[in-house]
C-alpha positions in Angstrom: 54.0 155.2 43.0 51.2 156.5 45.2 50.8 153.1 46.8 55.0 153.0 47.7 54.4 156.4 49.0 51.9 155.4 51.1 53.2 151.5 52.5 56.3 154.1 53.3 54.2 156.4 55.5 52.6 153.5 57.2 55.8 151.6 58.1 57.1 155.1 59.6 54.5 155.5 61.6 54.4 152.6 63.3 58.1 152.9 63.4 57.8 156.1 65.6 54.3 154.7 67.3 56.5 151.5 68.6 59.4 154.3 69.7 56.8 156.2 71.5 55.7 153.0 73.7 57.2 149.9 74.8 54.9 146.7 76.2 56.9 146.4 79.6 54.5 143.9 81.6 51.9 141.5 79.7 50.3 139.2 81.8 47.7 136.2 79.7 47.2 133.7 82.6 48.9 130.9 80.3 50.5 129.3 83.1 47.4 127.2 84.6 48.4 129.5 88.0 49.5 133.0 89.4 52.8 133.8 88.7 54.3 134.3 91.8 57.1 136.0 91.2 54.4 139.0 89.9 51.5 137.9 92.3 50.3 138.2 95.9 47.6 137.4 97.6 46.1 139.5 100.5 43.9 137.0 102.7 41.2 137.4 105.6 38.4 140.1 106.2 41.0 142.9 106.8 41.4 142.4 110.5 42.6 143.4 113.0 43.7 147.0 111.5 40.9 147.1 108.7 37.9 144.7 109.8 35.2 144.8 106.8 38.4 146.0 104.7 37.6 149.4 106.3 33.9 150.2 105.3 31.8 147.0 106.8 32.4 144.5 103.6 31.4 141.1 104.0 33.9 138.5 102.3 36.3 136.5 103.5 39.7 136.8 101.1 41.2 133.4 100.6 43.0 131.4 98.1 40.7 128.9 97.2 38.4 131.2 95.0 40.6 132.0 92.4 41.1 129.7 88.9 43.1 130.1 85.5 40.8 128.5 82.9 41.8 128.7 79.0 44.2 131.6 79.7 41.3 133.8 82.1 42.0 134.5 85.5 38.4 134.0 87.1 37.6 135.2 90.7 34.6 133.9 91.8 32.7 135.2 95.1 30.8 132.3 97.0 28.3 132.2 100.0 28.1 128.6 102.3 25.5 130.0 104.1 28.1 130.4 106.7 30.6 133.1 105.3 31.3 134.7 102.4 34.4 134.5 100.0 36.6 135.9 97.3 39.9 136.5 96.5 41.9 139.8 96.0 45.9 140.0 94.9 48.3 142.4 94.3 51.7 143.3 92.4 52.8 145.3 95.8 56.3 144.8 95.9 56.7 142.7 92.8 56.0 145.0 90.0 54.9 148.7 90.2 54.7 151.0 88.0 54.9 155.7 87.4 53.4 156.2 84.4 52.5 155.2 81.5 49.4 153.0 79.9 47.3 150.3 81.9 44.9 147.8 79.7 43.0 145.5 81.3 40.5 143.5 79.5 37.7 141.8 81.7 33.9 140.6 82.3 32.0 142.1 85.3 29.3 139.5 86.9 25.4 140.4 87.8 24.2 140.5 91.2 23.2 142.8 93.8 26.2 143.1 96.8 28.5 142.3 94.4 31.7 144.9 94.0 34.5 143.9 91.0 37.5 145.9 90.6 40.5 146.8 89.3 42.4 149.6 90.9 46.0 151.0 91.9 47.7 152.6 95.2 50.7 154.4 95.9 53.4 151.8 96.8 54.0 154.0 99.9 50.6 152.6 101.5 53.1 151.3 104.5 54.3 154.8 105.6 51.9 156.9 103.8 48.5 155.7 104.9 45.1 156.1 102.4 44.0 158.6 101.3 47.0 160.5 101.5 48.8 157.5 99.6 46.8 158.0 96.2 44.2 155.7 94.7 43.6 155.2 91.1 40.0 153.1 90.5 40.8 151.7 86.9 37.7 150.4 86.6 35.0 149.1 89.6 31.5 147.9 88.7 28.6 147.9 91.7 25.5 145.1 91.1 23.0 147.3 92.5 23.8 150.0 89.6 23.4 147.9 86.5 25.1 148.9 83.2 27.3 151.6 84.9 31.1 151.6 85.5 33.3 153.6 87.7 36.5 155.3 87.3 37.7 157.2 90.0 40.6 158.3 92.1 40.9 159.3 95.6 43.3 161.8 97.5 43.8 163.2 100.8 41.8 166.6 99.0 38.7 164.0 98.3 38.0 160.7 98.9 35.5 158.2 99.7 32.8 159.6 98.5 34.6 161.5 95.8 34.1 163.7 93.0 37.0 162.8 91.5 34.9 160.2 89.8 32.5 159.5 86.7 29.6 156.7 86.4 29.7 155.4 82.4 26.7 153.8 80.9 27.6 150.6 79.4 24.4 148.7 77.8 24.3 145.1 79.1 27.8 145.3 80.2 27.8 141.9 82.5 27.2 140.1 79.1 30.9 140.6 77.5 34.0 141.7 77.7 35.2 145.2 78.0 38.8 147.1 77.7 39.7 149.3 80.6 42.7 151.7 80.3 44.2 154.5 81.8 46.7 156.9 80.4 48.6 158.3 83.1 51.3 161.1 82.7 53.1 163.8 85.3 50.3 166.3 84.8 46.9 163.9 83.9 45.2 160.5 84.2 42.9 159.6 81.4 40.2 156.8 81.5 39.1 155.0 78.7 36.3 152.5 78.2 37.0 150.4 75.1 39.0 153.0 73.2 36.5 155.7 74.4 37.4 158.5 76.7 35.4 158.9 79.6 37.0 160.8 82.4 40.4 163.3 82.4 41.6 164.1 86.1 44.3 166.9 86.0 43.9 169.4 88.7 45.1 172.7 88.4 46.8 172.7 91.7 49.0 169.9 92.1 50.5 169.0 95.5 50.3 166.3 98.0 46.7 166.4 98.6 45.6 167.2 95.0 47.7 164.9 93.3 49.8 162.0 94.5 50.7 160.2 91.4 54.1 161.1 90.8 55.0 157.9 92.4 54.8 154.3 92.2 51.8 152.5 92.0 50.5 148.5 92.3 47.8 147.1 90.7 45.2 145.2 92.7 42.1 143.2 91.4 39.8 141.5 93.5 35.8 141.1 94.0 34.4 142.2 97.2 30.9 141.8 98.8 28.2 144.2 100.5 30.1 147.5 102.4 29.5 151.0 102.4 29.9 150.9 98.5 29.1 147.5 97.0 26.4 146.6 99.2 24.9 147.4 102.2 22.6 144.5 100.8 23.6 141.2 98.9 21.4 138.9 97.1 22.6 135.4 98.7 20.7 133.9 95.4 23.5 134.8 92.6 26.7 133.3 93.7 29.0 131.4 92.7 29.7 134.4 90.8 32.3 135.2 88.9 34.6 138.3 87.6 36.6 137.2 84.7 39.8 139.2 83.5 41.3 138.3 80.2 44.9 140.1 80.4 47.0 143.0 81.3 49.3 145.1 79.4 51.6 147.7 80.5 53.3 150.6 78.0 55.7 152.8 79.0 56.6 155.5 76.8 
């Protein structure tokens, strides 16, 4: 009887759990190549409204460095001695999302100069420029700080440098795979690091400059090279190098 009581319980449960969310965007690179009716990619070095992307980076954005291998998406950053390149791409446009649950699962490279991430901005970006746009840093791994991941999110009240912002040890992180999520309501964003909490942002004062995320966001994930952040250095000796991101999963309550 105990054990019918208790199959009962469990099959309510994840009754009202599957209620509570719904997957509404899965992405698992099965295709062989970007799904363009999802995908963009932004190309060049920023110019001419953004040279160095804003804050002096070094790569060149093309097509050419991205691959889907054994249902990965893998953007690698190379050097030909000449000019550096990577690839970043977006859902602006195509699919944006206000709240909900962001999971991203994906393997950071080594290397000094080198600057992974995976990251959101208001879908306003055309009218309402950064910072006053809203950015939400999902997850962004810098070579020259080994073992240490960043979530952070910028506003017009504080960005750039921001405090809005929290540096997670991870022990030999380049070596695996790692979950990324964010939790992200009308009053908080929560950042997780494989199922652990790291970092709650909810302001006490919520306006415009405080708190821009009652909105649309895109995703963005791309690999950038040397800058104000990743760099100002990069080792020429590590690439090709690769970030590797194993799929994305959107709930929506």
């Amino acid at each position: 009887m105990r054990i019918e009581l208790f199959s009962i319980f469990f099959l309510f449960a994840a009754t009202l759990l599957a209620q509570k969310t719904a997957l509404v965007f899965e992405e698992n690179f099965e295709n062989g190549e970007l799904d363009s009716k999802y995908w963009n990619f932004e190309l060049g070095d920023g110019c001419p409204a953004l040279y160095g992307w804003g804050i002096d980076e070094r790569q060149i954005y093309t097509e050419d460095n991205i691959a889907i291998n054994d249902g990965k998406l893998i953007i690698t950053a190379n050097y030909d001695e000449k000019n550096y390149t990577s690839s970043r791409i977006t859902t602006k446009g195509k699919m944006e999302i206000q709240y909900g649950t962001v999971v991203v699962r994906a393997k950071v490279p080594a290397g000094h100069g080198l600057w992974p991430a995976i990251w959101m901005l208001g879908s306003d970006i055309n009218t309402n420029q950064w910072p006053a746009c809203g950015e939400i840093d999902i997850m962004e791994y810098v070579g020259r700080e080994p073992n240490l991941i960043y979530t952070s999110l910028h506003t017009t009240d504080c960005h750039g440098d921001t405090v809005n912002s929290r540096k997670t040890p991870i022990e030999n992180v380049e070596e695996d795979f790692h979950v990324y999520r964010i939790d992200w309501s009308a009053d908080r964003i929560e950042f997780h690091i494989d199922d652990a909490l790291v970092y709650t942002f909810s302001p006490e004062v919520k306006n415009d400059e405080t708190w821009p995320y009652n909105k649309p966001f895109y995703l963005l994930m791309n690999m950038a090279k040397g800058g104000n952040f990743g760099g100002p250095e990069v080792d020429d000796s590590i690439f090709p190098a690769e970030f590797t991101i194993d799929y994305i999963r959107i709930y929506k309550s």
